[in-house]
VEXMAR-67020 format. One record per residue: residue in three letters; x, y, z of N, C-alpha, C in turn. Coordinates in steps of 0.05 Angstrom, whole numbers, plus 5000, padded with zeros to 4 digits. Example, Ala and Ser with C-alpha at 12.3 -4.5 7.8 and 13.67 -1.06 7.14 Angstrom:
2
ALA526448865156524649105156526449345156
SER525749555142527349795143525850015157
# end
This chain:
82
UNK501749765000500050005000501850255000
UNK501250394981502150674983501250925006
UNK504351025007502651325027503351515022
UNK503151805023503552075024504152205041
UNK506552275040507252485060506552785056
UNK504852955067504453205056503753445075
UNK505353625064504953875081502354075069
UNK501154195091498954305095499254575101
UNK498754865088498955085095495555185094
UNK495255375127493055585135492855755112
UNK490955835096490356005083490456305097
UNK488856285119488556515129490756595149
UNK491956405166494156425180497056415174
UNK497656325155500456185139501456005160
UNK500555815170500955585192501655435172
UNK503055225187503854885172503354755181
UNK502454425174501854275178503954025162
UNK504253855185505853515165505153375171
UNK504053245155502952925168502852665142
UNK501752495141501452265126499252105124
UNK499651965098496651885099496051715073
UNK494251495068493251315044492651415031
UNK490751575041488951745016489352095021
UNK490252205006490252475007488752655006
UNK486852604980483652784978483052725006
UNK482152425009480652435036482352535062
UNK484252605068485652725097485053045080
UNK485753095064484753435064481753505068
UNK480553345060478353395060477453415095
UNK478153155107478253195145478653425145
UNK481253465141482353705158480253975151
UNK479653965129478554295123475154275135
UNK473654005146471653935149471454065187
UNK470254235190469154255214468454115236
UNK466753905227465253735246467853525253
UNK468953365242471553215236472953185255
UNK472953105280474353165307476652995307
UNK477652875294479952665297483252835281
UNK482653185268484853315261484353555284
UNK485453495306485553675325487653925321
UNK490153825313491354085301490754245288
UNK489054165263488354355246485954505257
UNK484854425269482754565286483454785300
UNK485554745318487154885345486955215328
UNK488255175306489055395280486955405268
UNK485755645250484255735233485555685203
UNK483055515187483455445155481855635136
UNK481555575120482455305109485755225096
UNK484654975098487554865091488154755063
UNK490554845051490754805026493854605028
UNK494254445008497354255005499254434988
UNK500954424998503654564980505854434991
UNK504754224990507653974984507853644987
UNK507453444974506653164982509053014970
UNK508752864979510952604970509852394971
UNK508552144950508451864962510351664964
UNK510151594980512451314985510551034996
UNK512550924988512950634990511050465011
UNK512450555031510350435055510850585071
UNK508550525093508050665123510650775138
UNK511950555140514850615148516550885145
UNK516950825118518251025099516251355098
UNK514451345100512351575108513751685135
UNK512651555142513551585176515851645179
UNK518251515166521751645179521151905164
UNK519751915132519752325122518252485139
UNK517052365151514552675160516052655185
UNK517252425205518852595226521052705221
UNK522852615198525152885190524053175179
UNK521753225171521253435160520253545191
UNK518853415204518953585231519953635246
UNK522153465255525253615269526853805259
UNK526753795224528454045209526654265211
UNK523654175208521354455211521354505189
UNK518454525185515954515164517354745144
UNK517455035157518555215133520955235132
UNK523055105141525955045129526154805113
UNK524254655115524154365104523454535072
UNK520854685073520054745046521654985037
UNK524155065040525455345031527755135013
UNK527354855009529054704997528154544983
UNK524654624980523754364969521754524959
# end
């Protein structure tokens, strides 16, 4: 099974977001969905939320080691190189 790693920017806020996921339509769609209580971050912050940056890989794994290196280097130093 394939996954996506993808970053998420606030429209109204210029916030970031990184996370991962099977299906991508369907996690953007969560996140920008109101009622949706299982994207608590994106909630915390005001959207909507738009993608400006994904990657799919391989497996879960491999998702998982990118989206925690992109969050220890940090979301907008990660994307000033990508």
């Amino acid at each position: 099974m394939k996954f996506w790693v993808y970053v998420l920017q606030s429209i109204s806020g210029s916030r970031y977001y990184c996370g991962y996921t099977s299906d991508l339509t369907r996690r953007l769609r969560e996140h920008n969905d109101p009622d949706y209580k299982l994207t608590r971050t994106t909630k915390v912050w005001q959207g909507p939320w738009e993608i400006v940056w994904s990657k799919e890989c391989q497996s879960r794994s491999e998702a998982m080691k990118l989206e925690r290196s992109i969050k220890k280097r940090g979301i907008s130093r990660f994307l000033e190189v990508h």
